[in-house]
Steps between C-alpha positions, in 0.01 A plus 500: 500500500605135628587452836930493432453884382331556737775383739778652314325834527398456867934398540621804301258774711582331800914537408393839359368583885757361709749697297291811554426468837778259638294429837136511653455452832169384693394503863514154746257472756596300782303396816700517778319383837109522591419505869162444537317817243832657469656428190884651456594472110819650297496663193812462272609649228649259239720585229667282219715609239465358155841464325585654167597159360140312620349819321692430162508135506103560520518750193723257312284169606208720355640576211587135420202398510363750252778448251540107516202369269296252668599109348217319454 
């Protein structure tokens, strides 16, 4: 498998995810202020929507890519 298959099938799961899923979210950890051995941090909660059309355009970029033969 050459390496553009292998990036049109890494495009159309990734599409294939974002439509499934639509967001992930991940934790932030911030340091806030350390006084001497004290050490006050925040922990928050990120969350990003993926669009529906970033998820197709992905699908459809993938699929491209498998159906347009390589020119030499």
């Amino acid at each position: 498998m050459n390496a553009m298959k292998l990036v049109a099938v890494a495009l159309i799961v990734a599409g294939a995810l974002g439509l499934a899923y639509g967001r992930f979210s991940y934790t932030k950890e911030t340091q806030q202020a350390q006084i001497g051995p004290l050490e006050l941090t925040v922990r928050d909660q990120q969350t990003i929507n993926i669009p529906v059309w970033a998820g197709a355009a992905a699908i459809a970029a993938g699929l491209l890519l498998l159906v347009i033969p390589k020119s030499a």
